[in-house]
N, C-alpha and C positions, 0 to 999 in steps of 0.2 A: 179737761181738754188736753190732748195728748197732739205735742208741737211736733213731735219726728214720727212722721205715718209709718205704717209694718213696711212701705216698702225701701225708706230711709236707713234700718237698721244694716243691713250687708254695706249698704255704702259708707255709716260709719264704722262698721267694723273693719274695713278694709283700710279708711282713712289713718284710725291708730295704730294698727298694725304696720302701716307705713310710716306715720310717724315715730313709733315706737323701734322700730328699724333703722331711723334715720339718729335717732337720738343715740340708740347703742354703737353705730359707727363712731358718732362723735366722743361718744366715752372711750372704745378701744385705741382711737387715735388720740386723744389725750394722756392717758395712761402712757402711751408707746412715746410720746413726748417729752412727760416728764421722767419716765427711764435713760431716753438719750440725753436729757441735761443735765441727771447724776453724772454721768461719765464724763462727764468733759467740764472747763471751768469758765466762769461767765466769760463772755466775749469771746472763748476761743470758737464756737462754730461758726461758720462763714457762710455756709450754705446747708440745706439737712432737705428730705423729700421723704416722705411716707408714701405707702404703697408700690414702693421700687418690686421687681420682679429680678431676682438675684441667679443667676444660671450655670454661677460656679467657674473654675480658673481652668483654662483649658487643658494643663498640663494631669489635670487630674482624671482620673481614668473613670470611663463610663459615659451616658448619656448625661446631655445639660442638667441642670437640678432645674424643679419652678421653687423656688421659695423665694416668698412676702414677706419684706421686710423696711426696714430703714436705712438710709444713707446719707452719711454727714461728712463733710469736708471740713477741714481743717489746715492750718498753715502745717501743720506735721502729716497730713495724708489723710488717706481716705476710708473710713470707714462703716462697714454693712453690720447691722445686726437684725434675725429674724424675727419676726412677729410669732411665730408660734414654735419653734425648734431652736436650738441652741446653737446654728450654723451662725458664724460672726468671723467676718474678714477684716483685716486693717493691713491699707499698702502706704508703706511709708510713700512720702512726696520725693523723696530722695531716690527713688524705686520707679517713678512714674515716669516713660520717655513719650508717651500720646496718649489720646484718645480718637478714637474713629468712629464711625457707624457700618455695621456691617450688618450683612443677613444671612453669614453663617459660621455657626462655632460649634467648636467638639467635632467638623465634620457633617454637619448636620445644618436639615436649610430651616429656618427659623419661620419663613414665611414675611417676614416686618424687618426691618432697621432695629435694632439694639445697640447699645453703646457698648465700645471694644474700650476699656482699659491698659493700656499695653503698658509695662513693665518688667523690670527684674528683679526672677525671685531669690529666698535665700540660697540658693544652689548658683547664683549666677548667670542664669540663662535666661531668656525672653519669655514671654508669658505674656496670656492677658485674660484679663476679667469680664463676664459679660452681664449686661443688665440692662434694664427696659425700664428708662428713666420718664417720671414726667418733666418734662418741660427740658429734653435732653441738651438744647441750645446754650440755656445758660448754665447747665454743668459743664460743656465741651468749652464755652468760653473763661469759666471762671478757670476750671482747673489749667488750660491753655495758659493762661497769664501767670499763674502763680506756679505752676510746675514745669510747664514743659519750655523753657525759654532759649 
C-alpha cells in the first residue's frame, strides 16, 4: 500500500527543498553569529542585526556598495562586517555626531529610507555611513542615547 500517491511526490519535493533552504539560512546566520562573538568580549555587545545591507562611507568615491553583512554596537562604537567579502567598518562612538534616515547617498536616490550614520573621520572632516537596518528604530534610538548626547 503506497501512502503518498504519484501526485504527492512534486509537492514533497518542493516541501524539502523549502525546508532544506530554510535550515541552511539558519546555519549561515549562525555561523555569522558565532564569528561576531569571537571579536568582541562577553557582555560588550549592546546591540548586533544580521542581514544589514551596508552601502559604504560617502566620502569614498564611486557608486554605493550593496553588501550583506553584520552590525554590532558597542559602548566603543559601531561595527560592520560582511557576510561574504572582507569589507569590515568600525566607527569609533567618539567619532559619532547622529544618525538620520535619508533617501539619498553618494548622490544617488536610493528609492527607501536608510540609516545615515554621520560622523568624523580620521582626516577630520564629516562623513557619514549608509545602511538599511532591520528594525532601524532601535539602532537610531540606542545609538542616540549612548553616543550622540
Amino acid at each position: 500500500m503506497n501512502f503518498i500517491g504519484e501526485s504527492n511526490y512534486s509537492t514533497l519535493i518542493i516541501g524539502l527543498l523549502f525546508m532544506g533552504a530554510v535550515f541552511l539560512i539558519a546555519y549561515i546566520r549562525n555561523v555569522e553569529a558565532r564569528r561576531i562573538r569571537k571579536l568582541f568580549r562577553e557582555g560588550e555587545i549592546l546591540l548586533s542585526s544580521f542581514g544589514v545591507q551596508y552601502y559604504g562611507i560617502e566620502s569614498e568615491p564611486g557608486n554605493p556598495l550593496r553588501s550583506t553583512g553584520s552590525l554590532v554596537l558597542t559602548n566603543d562604537g559601531i561595527y560592520y562586517h560582511a557576510k561574504f567579502s572582507q569589507k569590515k567598518l568600525q566607527i569609533p562612538g567618539d567619532n559619532i555626531s547622529s544618525i538620520t534616515a535619508v533617501d539619498t547617498f553618494k548622490g544617488k536616490n536610493m528609492y527607501m529610507k536608510i540609516v545615515s550614520v554621520n560622523f568624523v573621520n580620521e582626516k577630520g572632516e564629516r562623513d557619514r555611513a549608509g545602511f538599511r537596518i532591520p528594525y532601524p528604530e532601535r539602532w537610531s534610538q540606542a545609538i542616540n542615547k549612548i553616543f550622540c548626547k
